[in-house]
N, C-alpha and C positions, 0 to 999 in steps of 0.2 A: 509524690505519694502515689503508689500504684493500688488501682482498685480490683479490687478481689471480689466475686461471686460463686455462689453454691449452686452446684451443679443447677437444679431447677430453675435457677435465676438466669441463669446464663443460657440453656434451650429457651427457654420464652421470650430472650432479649433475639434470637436467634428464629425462633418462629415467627415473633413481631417484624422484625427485617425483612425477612421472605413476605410478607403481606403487602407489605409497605410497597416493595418494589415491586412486585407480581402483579397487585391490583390495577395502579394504573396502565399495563398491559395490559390485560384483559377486559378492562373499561369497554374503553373504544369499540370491541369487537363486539364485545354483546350487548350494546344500545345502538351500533350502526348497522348491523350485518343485515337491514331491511332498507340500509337508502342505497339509494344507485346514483353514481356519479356518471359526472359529463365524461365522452372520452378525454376532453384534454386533463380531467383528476386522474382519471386511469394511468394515463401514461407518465405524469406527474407524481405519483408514485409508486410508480415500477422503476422510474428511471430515478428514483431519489437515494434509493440504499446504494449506489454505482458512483452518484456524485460525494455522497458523503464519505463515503472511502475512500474515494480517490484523495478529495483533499486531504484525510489523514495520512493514506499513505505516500504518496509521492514527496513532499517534501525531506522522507527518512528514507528513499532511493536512493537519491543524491550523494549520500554520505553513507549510503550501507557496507563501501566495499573501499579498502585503500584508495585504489584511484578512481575518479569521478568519471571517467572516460569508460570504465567496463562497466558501473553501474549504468552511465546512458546506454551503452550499448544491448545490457539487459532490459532495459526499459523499453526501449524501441522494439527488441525482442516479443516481451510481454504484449507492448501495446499491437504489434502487426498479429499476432495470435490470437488477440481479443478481439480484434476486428473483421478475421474468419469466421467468428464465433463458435472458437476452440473448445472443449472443457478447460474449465477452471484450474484444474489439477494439471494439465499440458500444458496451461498458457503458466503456470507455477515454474514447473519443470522444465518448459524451455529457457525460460529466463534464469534459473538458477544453471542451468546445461551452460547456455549461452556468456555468463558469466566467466565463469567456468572455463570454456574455449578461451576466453579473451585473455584471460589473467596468463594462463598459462601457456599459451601459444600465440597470440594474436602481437601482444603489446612486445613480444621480444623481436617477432619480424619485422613491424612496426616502429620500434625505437620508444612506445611511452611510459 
């Protein structure tokens, strides 16, 4: 059975969602933005959005590209770029470059 709503019902189901997920964002910021953290909270999370992406994204590297061999080699890429502390958009772009080279040049002189 497929449920059907009028238009009005459906913006308001649609503004209550926006609340719903908005609010708990904006919590935190406006009853905390008077405590001060230790440095180790500080660096705890600045270096938290870094961790939690990586573990999404790395495991879907591996498997991003026919062979498993140009995507390490993008990844190593990525990560030696990250670690000059490239922009984001360079350290993208080399690894998508770097793939790139491999597939089409590298793995034929190479044999993989």
């Amino acid at each position: 059975m497929i449920n059907t709503f009028d238009e009005p019902t459906l913006i308001m189901i649609i503004i209550f969602m926006g609340l719903v997920t908005y609010i708990p964002r904006v919590l935190p910021i406006v009853l905390l933005k008077e405590v001060k953290l230790s440095p180790f909270w500080n660096s705890f999370f600045q270096y938290m959005p870094y961790c939690a992406l990586s573990a999404l994204i790395f495991p879907n590297v591996l498997y991003s590209t026919d062979s498993m061999t140009s995507a390490i080699f993008g990844a190593i890429i990525a990560i030696i770029l990250a670690y000059k502390r490239v922009n984001v958009i360079i350290v993208i772009f080399g690894a998508i470059l770097g793939v790139y080279i491999f597939q089409n040049f590298l793995s034929s002189i190479l044999s993989l």
